[in-house]
C-alpha positions as CSV (number, residue, x, y, z in Angstrom):
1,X,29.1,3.9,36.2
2,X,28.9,2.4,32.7
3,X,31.8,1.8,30.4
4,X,31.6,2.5,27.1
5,X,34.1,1.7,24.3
6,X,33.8,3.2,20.7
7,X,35.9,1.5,17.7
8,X,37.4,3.2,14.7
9,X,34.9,3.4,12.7
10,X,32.6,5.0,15.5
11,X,35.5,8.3,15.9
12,X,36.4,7.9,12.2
13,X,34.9,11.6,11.2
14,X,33.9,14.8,12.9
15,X,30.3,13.7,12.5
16,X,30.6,10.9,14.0
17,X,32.5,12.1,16.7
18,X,29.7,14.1,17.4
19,X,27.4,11.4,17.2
20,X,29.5,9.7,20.0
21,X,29.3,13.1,22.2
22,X,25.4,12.7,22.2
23,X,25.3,9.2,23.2
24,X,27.7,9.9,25.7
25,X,26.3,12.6,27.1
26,X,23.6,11.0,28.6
27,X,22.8,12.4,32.0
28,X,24.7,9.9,33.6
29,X,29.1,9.8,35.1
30,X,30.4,7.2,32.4
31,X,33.9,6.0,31.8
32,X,34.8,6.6,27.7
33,X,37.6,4.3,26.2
34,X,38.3,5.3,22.6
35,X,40.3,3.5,19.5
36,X,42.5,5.4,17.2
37,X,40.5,7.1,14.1
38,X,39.6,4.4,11.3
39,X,43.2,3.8,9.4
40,X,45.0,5.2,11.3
41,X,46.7,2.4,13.1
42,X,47.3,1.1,9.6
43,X,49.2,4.4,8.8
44,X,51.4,4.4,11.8
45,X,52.5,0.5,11.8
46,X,53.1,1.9,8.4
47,X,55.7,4.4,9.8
48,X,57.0,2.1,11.6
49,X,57.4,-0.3,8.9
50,X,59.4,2.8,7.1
51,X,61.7,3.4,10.0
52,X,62.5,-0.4,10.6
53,X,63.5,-0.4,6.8
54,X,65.7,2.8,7.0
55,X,63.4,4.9,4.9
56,X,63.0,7.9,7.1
57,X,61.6,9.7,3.7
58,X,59.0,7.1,3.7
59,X,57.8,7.4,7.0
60,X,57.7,11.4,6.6
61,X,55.5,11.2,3.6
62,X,52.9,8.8,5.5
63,X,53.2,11.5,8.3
64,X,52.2,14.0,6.4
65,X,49.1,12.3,4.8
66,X,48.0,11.4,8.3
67,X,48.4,15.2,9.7
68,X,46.6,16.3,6.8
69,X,43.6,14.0,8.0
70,X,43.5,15.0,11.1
71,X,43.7,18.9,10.7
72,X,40.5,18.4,8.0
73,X,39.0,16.5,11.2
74,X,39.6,19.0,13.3
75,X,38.1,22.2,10.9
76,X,35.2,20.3,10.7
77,X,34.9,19.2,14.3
78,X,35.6,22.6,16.6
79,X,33.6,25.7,16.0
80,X,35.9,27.4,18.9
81,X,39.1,29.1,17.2
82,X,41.0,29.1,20.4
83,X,39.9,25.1,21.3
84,X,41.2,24.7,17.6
85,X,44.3,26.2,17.9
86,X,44.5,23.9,20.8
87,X,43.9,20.8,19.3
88,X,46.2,21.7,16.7
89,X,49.4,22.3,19.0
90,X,48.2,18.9,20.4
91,X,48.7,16.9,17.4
92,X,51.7,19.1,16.0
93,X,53.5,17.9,18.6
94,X,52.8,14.6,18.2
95,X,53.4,14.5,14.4
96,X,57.0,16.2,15.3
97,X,57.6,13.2,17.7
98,X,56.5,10.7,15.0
99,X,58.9,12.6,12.8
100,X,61.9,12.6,15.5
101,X,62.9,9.1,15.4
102,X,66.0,7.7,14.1
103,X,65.9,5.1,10.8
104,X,69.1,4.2,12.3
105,X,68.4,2.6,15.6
106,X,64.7,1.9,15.1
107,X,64.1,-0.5,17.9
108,X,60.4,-2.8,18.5
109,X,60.0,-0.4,21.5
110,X,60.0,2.5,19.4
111,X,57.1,0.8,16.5
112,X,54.8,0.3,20.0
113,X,55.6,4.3,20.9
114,X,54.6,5.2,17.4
115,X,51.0,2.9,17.1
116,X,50.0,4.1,20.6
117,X,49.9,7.9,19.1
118,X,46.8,7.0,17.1
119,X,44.8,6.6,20.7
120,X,45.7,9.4,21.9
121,X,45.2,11.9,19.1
122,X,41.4,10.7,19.2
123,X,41.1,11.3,23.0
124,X,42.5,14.6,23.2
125,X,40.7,15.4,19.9
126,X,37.4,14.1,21.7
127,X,37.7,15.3,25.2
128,X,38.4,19.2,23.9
129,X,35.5,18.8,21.7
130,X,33.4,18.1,25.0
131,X,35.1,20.6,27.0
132,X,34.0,22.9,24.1
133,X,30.5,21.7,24.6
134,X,30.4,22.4,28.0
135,X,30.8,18.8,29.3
136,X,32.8,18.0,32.6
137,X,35.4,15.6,31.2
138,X,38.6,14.3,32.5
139,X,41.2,12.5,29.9
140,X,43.3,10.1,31.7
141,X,46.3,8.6,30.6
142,X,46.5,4.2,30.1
143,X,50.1,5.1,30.4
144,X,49.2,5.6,34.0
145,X,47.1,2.7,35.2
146,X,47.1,0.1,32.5
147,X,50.1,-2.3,32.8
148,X,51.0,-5.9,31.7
149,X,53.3,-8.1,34.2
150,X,55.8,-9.8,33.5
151,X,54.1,-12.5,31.8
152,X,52.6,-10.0,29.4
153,X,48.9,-10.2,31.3
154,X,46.8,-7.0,32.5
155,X,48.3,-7.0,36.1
156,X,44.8,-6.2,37.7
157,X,45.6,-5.6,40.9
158,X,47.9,-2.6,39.5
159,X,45.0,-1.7,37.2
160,X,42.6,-1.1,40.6
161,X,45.1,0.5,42.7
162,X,46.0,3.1,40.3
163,X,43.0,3.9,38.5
164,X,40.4,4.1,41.4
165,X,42.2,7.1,43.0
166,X,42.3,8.8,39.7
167,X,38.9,8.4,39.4
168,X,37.9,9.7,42.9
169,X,40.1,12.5,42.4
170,X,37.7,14.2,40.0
171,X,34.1,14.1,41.4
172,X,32.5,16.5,39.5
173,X,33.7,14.7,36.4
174,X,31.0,13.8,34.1
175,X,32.9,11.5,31.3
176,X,36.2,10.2,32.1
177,X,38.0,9.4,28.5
178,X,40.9,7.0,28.1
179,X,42.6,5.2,25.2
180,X,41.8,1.6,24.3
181,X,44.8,-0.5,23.0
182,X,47.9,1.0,24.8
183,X,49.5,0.0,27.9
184,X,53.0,0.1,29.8
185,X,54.3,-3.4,30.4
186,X,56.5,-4.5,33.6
187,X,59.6,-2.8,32.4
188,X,57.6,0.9,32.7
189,X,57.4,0.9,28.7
190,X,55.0,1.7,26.2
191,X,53.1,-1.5,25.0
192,X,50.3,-2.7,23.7
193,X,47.1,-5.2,23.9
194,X,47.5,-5.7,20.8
195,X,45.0,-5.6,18.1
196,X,41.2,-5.5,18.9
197,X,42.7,-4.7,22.2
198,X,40.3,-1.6,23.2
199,X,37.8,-3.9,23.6
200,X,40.1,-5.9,26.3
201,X,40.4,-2.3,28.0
202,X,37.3,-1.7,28.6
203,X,36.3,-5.0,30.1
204,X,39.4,-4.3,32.4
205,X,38.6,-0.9,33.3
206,X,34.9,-2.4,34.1
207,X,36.0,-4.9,36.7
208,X,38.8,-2.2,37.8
209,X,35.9,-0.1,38.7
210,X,33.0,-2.3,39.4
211,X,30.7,-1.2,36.6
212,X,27.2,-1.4,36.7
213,X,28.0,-2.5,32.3
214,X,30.6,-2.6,29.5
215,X,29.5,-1.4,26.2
216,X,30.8,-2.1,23.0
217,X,29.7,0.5,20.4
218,X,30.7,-0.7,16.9
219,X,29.1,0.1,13.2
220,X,26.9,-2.9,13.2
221,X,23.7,-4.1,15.4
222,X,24.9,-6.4,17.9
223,X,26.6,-10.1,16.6
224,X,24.9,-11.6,13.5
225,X,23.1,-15.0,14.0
226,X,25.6,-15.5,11.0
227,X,28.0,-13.8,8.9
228,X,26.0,-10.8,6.9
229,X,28.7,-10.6,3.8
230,X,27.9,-14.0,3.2
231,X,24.2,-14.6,4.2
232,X,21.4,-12.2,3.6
233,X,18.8,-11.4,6.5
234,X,21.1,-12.3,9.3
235,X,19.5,-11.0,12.4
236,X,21.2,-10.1,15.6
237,X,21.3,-12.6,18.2
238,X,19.3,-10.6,21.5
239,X,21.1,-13.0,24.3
240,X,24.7,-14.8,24.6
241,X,26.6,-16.8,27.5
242,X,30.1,-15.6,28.1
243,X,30.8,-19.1,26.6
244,X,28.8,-18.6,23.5
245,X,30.2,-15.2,22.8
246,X,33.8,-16.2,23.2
247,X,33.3,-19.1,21.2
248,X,31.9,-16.5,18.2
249,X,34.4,-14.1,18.6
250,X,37.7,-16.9,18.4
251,X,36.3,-18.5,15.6
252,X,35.5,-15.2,13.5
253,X,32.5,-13.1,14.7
254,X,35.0,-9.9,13.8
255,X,32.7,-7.2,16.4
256,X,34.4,-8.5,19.8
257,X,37.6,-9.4,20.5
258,X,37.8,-12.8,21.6
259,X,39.7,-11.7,24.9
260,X,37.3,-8.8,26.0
261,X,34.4,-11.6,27.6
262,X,37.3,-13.0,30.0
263,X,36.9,-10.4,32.6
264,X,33.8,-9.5,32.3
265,X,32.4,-13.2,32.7
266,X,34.5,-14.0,36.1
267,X,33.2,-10.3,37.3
268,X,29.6,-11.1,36.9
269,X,29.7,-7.7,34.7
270,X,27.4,-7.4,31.4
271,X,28.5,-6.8,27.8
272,X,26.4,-5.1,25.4
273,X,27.1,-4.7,21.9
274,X,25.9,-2.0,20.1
275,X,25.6,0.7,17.7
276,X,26.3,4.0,17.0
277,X,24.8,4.1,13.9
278,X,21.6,3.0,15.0
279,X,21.4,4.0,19.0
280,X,18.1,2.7,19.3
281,X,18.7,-1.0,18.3
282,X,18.6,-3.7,21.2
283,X,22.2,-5.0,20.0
284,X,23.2,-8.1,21.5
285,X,23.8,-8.8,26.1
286,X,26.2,-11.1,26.8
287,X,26.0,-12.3,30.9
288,X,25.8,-15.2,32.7
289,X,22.1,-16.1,32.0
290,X,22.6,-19.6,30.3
291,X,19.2,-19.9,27.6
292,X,18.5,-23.9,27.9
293,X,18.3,-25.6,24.2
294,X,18.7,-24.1,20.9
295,X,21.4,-23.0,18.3
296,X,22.5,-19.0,18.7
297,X,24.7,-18.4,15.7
298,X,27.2,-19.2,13.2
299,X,30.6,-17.9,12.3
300,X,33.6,-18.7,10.7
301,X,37.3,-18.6,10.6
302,X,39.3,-18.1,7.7
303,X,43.2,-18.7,6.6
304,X,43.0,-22.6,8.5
305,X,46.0,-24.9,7.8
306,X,45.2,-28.4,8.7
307,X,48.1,-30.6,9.6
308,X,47.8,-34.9,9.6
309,X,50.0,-37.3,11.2
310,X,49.1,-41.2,10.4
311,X,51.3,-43.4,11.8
312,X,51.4,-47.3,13.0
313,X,53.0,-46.4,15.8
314,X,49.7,-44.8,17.2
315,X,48.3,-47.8,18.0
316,X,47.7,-48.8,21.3
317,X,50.8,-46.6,21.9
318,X,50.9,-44.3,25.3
319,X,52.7,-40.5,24.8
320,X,51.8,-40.2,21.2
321,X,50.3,-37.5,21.1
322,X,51.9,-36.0,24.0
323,X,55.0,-35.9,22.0
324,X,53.0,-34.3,19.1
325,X,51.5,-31.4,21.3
326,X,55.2,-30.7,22.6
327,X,56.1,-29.5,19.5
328,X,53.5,-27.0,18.8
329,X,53.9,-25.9,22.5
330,X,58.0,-25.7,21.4
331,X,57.2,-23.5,18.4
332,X,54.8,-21.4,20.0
333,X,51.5,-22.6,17.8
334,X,48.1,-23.2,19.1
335,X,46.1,-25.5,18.2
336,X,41.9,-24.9,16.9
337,X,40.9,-28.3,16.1
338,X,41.6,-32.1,16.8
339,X,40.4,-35.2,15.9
340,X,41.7,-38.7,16.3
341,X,41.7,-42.2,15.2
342,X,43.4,-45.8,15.9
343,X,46.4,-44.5,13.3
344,X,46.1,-41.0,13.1
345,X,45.8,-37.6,14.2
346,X,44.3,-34.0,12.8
347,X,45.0,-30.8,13.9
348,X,44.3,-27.0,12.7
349,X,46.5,-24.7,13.3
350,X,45.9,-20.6,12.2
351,X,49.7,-19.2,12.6
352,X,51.7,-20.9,10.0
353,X,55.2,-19.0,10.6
354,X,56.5,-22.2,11.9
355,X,54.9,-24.7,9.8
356,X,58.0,-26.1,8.3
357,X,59.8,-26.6,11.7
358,X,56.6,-28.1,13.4
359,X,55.8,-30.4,10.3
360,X,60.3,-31.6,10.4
361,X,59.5,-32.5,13.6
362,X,56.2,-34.3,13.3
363,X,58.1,-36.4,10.5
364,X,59.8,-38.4,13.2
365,X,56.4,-39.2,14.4
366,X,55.0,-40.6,11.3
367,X,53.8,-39.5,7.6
368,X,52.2,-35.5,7.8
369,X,49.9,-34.5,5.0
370,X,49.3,-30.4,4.8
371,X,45.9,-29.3,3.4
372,X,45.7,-25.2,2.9
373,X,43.2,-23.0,2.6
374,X,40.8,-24.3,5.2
375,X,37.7,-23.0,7.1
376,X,36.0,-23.9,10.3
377,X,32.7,-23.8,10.6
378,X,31.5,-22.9,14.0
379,X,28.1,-23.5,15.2
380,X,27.5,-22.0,18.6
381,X,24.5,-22.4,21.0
382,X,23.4,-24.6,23.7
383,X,24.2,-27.7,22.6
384,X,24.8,-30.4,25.4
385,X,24.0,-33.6,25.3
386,X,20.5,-33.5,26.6
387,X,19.4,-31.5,23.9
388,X,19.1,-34.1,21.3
389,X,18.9,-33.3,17.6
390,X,21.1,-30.5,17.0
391,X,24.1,-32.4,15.9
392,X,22.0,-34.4,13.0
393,X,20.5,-30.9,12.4
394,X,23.5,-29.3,11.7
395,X,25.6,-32.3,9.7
396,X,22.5,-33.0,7.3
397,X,22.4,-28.9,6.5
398,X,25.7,-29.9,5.4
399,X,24.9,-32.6,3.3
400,X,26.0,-31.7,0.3
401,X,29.7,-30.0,1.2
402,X,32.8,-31.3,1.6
403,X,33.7,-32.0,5.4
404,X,37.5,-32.5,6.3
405,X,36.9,-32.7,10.2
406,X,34.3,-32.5,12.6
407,X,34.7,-31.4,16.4
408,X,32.0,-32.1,18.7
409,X,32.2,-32.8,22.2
410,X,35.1,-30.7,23.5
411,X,32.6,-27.7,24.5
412,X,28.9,-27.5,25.1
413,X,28.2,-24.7,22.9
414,X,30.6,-25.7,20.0
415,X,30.4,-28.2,17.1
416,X,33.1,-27.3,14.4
417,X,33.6,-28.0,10.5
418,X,36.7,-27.7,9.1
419,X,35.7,-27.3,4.7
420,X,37.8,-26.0,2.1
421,X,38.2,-22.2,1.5
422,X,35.8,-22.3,-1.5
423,X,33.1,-24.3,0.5
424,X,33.2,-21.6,2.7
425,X,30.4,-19.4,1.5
426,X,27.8,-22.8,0.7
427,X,28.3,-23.7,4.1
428,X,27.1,-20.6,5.8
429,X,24.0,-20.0,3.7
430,X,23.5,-24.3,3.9
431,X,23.5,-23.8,8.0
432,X,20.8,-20.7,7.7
433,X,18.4,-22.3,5.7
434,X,18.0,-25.0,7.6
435,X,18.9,-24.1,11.4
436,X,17.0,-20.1,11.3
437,X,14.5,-21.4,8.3
């Protein structure tokens, strides 16, 4: 059995829900997992954002924009009157429950209740469309197999155990549809995985279920050899490690969520990336075959705060930068980059809610210099030690712009730039010309 994940922008219309339906419908018992219709999880942390602020008139009006969507989508979509009317009384009710809650005692629990409804509009609008083709289709519920423990992880053991039997429940079954994103956590109540988490869902339900693959159908033909807004003639890259595609998708490749490889990779389980506007293009695999030598792709990650600490008290000092790292781990902050010297020490961070806490604290530490508007440069590929050249390659592309730090040596398939915000674009095209020349 394959699993097969479809983002907005692949459900965002009637057509291309039917698009979706064909490549679905392919002969063979596949497991669907859908996202919410393009915008629409915009709309509803909208309503949310409404309710948390009191404005229950607000979130009405937003309500009512969105139901209007979807009954258009619907006309459009069924050509059965009765699977229409349906489909209506469906999302009726869950525009009346969107409506019901209280600008009063809106709660976090209650905004997680409200973005989990754009999921499952699209899968109940999907699978009566294919019971009205004639499909053997079964929606399932996340609700009732995909759960977080108490740490907030996929808790796969519960994942197995209660989606299998669901599963062998229906054997004449054809497509099995679910919703990507939402989950129930320890406590029994409606979470999330949260943004970009459908693609996490179906890399779970694939090692839940010991898929033959996963596939990730998005609007574009696999992951770039570089970023296509910014470069012309990118091409899609045909192979990726688990390790090279992770590295792309944390530091910007936006088409996979940096999460979704984790399972997949310790489960021996494929990941294609594809599309459904061009079914026919080889996308991109991502296994376990390593490819020996050579630079895969480039990407980049935007909104980069770098943060400086130069201090005497460095030198030849044990716990330094233990004592540095402690306070990013106290304030919840991860760290992207690091580089060090004798008498100082660079980091990037990417959340900057706590910046003015983390940079009080480093204060005691030494003098902290804050540069904004950064960008790291990611070059991905096989790139260990063996295979000489790459590194000179890459920095003499670079020649001519403006490098704050360079990382190189933490991972085998990563060397990292950090530029300013307006070098960004230079950069990229720089690295084509002279690495895919």
């Amino acid at each position: 059995m394959k699993v097969m994940k479809f983002g907005g922008t692949s459900v965002g219309s009637a057509e291309r829900m039917k698009n979706v339906t064909k490549l679905i419908s392919d002969g063979q018992r596949n497991f669907v997992v859908l996202s919410a219709m393009s915008g629409t999880t915009n709309s509803l942390i909208e309503i949310s954002d409404y309710y948390a602020k009191g404005n229950k008139y607000g979130a009405n009006s937003i309500i009512n924009t969105l139901r209007t969507k979807y009954l258009k989508t619907v006309d459009d979509l069924f050509a059965s009157e009765a699977k229409r009317k349906e489909i209506i009384e469906k999302l009726n009710g869950v525009f009346s429950e969107l409506m019901s809650f209280s600008a009063e005692n809106f709660s976090a629990e209650d905004a997680k209740v409200i973005v989990s409804k754009g999921e499952i509009m699209s899968t109940n609008m999907m699978a009566l469309y294919l019971k009205e083709q004639g499909v053997k289709v079964t929606l399932l519920s996340a609700l009732q197999f995909m759960r977080l423990n108490k740490d907030l992880q996929p808790d796969m053991a519960y994942i197995e155990t209660h989606l299998n039997p669901l599963i062998e429940a229906h054997p004449d079954t054809q497509i099995f549809i679910t919703q990507g994103f939402i989950c129930t956590n320890a406590d029994g109540l409606t979470d999330n995985l949260q943004r970009g988490g459908s693609d996490y869902t179906a890399s779970l339900i694939g090692v839940a279920i010991h898929a033959e693959e996963i596939q990730i159908w998005t609007d574009i033909d696999g992951m770039h050899n570089n970023d296509p807004r910014f470069v012309k003639d990118t091409q899609p890259v045909p192979q990726l490690s688990f390790d090279e595609a992770a590295e792309l998708a944390y530091f910007g490749a936006k088409i996979l969520h940096p999460t979704c490889v984790l399972p997949a990779k310790f489960a021996g389980i494929p990941v294609k990336l594809l599309n459904t506007m061009d079914p026919q293009a080889k996308g991109t695999i991502i296994n376990n075959h390593g490819c020996d030598g050579g630079i895969k792709a480039i990407a980049a990650k935007d909104d980069i705060t770098a943060i400086k600490i130069v201090s005497s008290r460095m030198l030849l000092a044990t716990g330094f930068l233990r004592k540095v790292f402690e306070i990013f781990e106290t304030y919840g902050t991860s760290i992207d980059m690091i580089t060090t010297s004798e008498v100082g020490v660079s980091m990037t961070i990417d959340n900057t809610t706590k910046l003015q806490e983390i940079t009080e604290q480093l204060r005691k530490y030494g003098t902290v210099h804050i540069d904004r508007d950064m960008c790291i440069i990611c070059v991905v590929g096989d790139l260990r030690m063996q295979n000489c050249g790459y590194e000179s390659l890459i920095t003499n592309a670079l020649r001519n712009v403006p490098i704050r730090m360079i990382s190189y040596g933490g991972s085998e398939h990563n060397i990292s730039f950090l530029v300013h915000k307006e070098d960004k674009q230079t950069a990229l095209q720089a690295l084509s010309a002279q690495i895919f020349k």
